[in-house]
C-alpha positions in Angstrom: 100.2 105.6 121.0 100.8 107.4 117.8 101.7 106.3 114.0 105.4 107.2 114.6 105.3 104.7 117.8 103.8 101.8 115.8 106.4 102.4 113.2 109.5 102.4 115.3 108.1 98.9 116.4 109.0 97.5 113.0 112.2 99.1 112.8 112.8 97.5 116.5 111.4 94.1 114.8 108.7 93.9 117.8 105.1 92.6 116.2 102.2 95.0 116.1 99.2 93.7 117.8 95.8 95.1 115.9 92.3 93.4 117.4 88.9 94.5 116.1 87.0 96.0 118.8 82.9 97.4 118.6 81.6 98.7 121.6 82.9 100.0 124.9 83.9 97.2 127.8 85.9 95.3 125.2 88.0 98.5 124.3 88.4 98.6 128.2 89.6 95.3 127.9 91.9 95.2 124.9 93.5 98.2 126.3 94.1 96.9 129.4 95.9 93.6 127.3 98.3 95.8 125.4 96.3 95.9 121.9 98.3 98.4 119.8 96.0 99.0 117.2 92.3 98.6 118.5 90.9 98.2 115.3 86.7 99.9 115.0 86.3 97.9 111.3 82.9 97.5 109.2 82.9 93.8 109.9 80.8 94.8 113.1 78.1 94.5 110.3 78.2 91.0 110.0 79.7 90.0 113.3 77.4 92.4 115.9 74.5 93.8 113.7 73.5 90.8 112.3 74.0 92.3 108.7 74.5 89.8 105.4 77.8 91.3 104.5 80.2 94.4 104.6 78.6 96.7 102.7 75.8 96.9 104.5 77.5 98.8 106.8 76.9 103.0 107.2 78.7 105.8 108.4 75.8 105.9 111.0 76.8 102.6 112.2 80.7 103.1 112.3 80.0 106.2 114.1 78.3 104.6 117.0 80.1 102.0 117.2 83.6 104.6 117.0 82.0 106.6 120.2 81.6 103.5 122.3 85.2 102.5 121.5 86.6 105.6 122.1 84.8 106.0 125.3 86.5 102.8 126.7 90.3 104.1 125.9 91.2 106.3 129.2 94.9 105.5 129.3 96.0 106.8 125.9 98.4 103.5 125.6 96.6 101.9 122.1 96.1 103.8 118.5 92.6 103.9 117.1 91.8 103.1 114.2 88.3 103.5 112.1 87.3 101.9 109.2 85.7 103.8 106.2 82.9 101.4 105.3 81.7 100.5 102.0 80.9 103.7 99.5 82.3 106.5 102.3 85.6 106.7 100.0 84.3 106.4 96.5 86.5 110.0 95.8 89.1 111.7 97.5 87.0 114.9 98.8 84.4 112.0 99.9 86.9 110.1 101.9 88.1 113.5 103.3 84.7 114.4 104.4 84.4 111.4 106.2 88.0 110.4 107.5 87.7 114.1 109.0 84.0 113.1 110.9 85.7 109.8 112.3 88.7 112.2 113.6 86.5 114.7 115.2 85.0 111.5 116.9 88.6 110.8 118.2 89.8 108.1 116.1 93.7 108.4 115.6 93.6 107.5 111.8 91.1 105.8 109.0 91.5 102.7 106.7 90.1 101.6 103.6 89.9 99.1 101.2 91.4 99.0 97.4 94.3 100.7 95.8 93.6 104.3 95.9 96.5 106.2 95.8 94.8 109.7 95.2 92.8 109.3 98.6 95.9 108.8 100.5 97.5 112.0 99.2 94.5 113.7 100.0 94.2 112.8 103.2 98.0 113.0 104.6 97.9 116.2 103.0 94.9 117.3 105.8 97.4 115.4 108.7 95.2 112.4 108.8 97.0 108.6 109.5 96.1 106.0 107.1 96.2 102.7 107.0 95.6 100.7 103.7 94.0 97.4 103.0 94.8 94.9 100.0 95.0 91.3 98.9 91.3 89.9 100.0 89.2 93.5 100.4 85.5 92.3 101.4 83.8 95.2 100.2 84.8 94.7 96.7 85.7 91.1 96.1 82.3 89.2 96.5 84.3 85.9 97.0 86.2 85.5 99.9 89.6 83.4 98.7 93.0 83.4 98.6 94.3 86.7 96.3 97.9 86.8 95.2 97.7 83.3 94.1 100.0 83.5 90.8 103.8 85.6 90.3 101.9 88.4 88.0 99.1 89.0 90.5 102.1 89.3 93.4 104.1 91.6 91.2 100.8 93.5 91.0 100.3 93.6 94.8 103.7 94.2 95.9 104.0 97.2 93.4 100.5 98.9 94.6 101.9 98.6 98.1 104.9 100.4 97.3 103.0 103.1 95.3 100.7 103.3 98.6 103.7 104.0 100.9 105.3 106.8 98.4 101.8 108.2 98.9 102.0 108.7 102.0 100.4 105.2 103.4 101.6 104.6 107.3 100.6 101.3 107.8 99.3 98.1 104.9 96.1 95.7 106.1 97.6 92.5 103.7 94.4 90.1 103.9 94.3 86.5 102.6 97.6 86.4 100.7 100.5 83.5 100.6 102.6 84.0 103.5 106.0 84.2 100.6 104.2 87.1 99.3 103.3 88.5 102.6 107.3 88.1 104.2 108.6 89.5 100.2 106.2 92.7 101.2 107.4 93.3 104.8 110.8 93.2 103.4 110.8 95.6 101.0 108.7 98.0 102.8 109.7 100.7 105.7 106.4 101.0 107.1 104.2 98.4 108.6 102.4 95.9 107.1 99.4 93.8 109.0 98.2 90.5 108.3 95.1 88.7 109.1 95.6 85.0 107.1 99.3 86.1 105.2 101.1 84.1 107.7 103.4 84.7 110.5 106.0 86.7 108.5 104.0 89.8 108.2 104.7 93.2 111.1 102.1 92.8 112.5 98.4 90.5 113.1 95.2 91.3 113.1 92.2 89.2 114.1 88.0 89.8 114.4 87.6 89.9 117.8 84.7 87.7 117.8 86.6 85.0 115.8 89.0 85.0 118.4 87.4 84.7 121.3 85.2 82.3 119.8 81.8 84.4 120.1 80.6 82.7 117.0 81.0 78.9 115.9 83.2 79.5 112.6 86.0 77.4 111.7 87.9 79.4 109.6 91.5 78.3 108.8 93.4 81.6 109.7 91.6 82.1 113.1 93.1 80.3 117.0 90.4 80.6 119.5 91.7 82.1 122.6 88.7 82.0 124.2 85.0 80.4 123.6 82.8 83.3 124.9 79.8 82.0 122.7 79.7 78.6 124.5 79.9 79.9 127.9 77.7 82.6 127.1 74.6 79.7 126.0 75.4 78.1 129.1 75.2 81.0 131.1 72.0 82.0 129.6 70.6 78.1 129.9 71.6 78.1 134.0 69.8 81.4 134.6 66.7 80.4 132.4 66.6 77.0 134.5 67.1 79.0 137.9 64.4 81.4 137.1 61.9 79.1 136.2 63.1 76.7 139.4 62.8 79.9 141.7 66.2 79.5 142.6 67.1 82.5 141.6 66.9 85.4 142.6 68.0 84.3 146.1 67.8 86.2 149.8 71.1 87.3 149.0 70.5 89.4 146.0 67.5 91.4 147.8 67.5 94.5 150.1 65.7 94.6 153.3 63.5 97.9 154.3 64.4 98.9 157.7 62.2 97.7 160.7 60.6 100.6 161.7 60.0 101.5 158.0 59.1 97.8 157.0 56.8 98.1 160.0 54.6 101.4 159.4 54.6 99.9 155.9 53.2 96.6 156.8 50.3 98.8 159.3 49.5 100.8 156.6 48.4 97.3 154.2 46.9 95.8 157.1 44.6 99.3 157.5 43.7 99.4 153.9 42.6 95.5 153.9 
């Protein structure tokens, strides 16, 4: 899957399907499902290293994190894409730098947060896919709530999201926006735009993947749980603690048996040592 791909989708009105995705069997998985846009983002910080927020998160960490992902995509049938965490994109030749080390790790383009222009000139002059991010941006707005709340503030946010595709932008991240001002967006723009609570009029959805399949117990008003992982995951962990302690577990099935001649000159040689 490539950015020309993912575009065509929204000319063909077909909905882009972007999922977060951290490690390696749940790239297998969302790969497997379809995902078009598996989605390596910085909110593995607070959702998988147990960080207090966003910008805790490090190159270091996105990069190990990006390998493990990558690993998991054999088929080449989803688009990967990395996000540049908290103070990796502070200046062009800085988000260059690092948009280039999450490339050479084999994501298929980078995305960032804020209205930067300048960086996305920069880096679709080197060849490299971006994707941009506005409307609720967690690594700069310290309060999560609804953006794009009055007409000047969507003026504002429809016109940096134009200015963002002349750069050169392929695809728009619209976060935590009114779903009018979400649909008003799509419609005016030729590339794709991406929205994780802007509604259902947006080109595309993206969810964290732990939200989804319910891995933690949030109840936040944008999210459907399609699964509840975290639930059947304590139970899980409750039945084998129980078994364990009941010796229940493990059982004669889950041993291996030496065979008799062996078990035999085994069993002499404890019987000769006392």
């Amino acid at each position: 899957m490539n950015a020309a791909e993912l575009q065509a989708k929204k000319a063909r009105n077909e909905p882009l399907v972007m999922l977060t995705c951290y490690d390696y069997p749940s790239a297998l998985w969302q790969e497997a499902a379809g995902v078009d846009i598996i989605f390596c983002a910085d909110s593995l910080g607070t959702n998988i290293l147990g960080y207090a927020d966003e910008r805790q998160v490090t190159m270091d960490d996105m990069m190990h994190h990006l390998k493990a992902v990558r690993r998991g995509l054999t088929k080449g049938k989803s688009y990967l894409l990395a996000d540049l965490p908290y103070g990796s994109c502070d200046t062009p030749d800085m988000a260059l730098d690092n948009a280039l080390r999450f490339r050479s790790l084999g994501a298929d383009g980078v995305k960032f947060e804020g209205f930067k222009p300048e960086v996305v000139e920069l880096l679709r002059q080197r060849e490299i896919d971006v994707c941009c991010h506005l409307g609720l941006n967690p690594q700069i707005h310290a309060e999560k709530k609804l953006q794009a709340r009055t007409s000047q503030d969507a003026i504002r946010l429809m016109c940096e999201c134009q200015a963002l595709q002349e750069a050169g932008a392929q695809f728009i991240v619209l976060e935590a926006i009114p779903d009018r001002v979400a649909r008003a967006i799509s419609n005016r723009l030729s590339i794709p735009t991406i929205g994780i609570a802007a509604g259902a009029h947006t080109d595309g959805q993206v969810l964290v993947v732990t939200d989804a399949l319910g891995v933690h117990d949030f109840d936040l008003r944008h999210v459907k749980r399609f699964a509840e992982i975290g639930r059947d995951a304590a139970a899980g962990v409750m039945r084998y603690v129980q078994q364990v302690r009941a010796r229940e577990f493990p059982g004669a099935e889950h041993g291996w048996k030496m065979k008799q001649a062996e078990a035999a000159a085994f069993d002499q040689w404890l019987e000769e040592q006392g």
